[in-house]
C-alpha positions in Angstrom: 0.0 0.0 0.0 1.1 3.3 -1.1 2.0 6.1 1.5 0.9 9.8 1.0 3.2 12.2 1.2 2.0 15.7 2.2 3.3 19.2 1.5 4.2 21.3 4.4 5.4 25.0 3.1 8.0 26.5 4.5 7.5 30.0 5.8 10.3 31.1 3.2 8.0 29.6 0.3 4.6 31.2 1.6 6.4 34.6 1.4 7.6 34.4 -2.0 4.2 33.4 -2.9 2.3 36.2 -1.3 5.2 38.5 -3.6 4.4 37.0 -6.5 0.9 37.1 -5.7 1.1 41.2 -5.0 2.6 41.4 -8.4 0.3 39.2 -10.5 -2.3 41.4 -9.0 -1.5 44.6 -10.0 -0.6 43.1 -13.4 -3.5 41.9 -14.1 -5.7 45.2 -12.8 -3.5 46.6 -15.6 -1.4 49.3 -12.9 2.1 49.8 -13.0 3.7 48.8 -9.9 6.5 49.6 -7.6 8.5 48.2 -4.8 9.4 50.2 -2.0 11.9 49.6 1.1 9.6 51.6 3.9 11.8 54.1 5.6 11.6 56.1 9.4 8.3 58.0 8.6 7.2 56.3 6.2 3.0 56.3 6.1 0.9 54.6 3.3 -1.2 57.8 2.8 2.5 59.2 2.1 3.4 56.9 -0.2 -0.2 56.7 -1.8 1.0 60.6 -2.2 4.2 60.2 -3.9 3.5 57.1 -6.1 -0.3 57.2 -6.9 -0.3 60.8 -7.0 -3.2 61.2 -4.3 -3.1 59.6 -0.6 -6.6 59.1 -0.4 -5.2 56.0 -2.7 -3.5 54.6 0.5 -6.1 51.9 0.8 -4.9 50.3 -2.4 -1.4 50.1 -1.2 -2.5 48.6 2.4 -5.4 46.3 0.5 -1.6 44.7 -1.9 0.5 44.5 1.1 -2.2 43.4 3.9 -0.2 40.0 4.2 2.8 41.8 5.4 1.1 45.0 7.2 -1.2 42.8 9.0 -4.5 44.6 10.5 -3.1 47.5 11.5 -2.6 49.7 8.3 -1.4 52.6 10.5 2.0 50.0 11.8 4.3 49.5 9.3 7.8 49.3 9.9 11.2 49.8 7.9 12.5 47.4 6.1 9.3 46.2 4.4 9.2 45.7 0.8 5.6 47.1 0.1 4.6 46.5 -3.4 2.8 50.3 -4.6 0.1 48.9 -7.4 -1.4 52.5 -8.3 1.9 54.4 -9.6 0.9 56.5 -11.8 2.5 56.8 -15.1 4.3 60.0 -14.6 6.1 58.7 -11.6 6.7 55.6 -13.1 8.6 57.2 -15.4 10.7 59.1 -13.3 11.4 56.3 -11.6 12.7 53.9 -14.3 14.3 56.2 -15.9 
């Protein structure tokens, strides 16, 4: 009689998932993305403000990263890589350049 084996994911492979997952996303929404190392200060409505142009549009930023943020959109700490999935095409471009 056969023996079943059973997957177990590593921590390591759920968080490369959830990255890929962020970016698949925002592809497929059709938005050009960003990834961004958060710094001291750092605040999503910020960001939303500098990438997306408007920080009302810090939901979309903590909606992509809620994985790594957790519940608490207002805690997020440096060091994070925070995919930005509403950069707007202007800042892209400054960006990439």
């Amino acid at each position: 009689m056969a023996t079943r084996k059973f997957f177990e994911p590593r921590l390591a492979d759920l968080e490369l998932f959830s990255e890929i997952s962020d970016e698949v996303q925002a592809s497929v929404r059709g938005g050009l993305t960003h990834k961004h190392t958060v710094s001291r200060g750092d605040t999503l409505s910020g960001l939303a403000k500098v990438y997306c142009e408007d920080s009302n549009k810090w939901p979309q930023i903590y909606k992509a990263n809620k994985n790594k943020i957790g519940s608490n959109p207002n805690l997020i700490h440096r060091g994070q890589v925070l995919t930005i999935p509403c950069v707007t095409q202007r800042i892209w471009n400054q960006i990439n350049i």
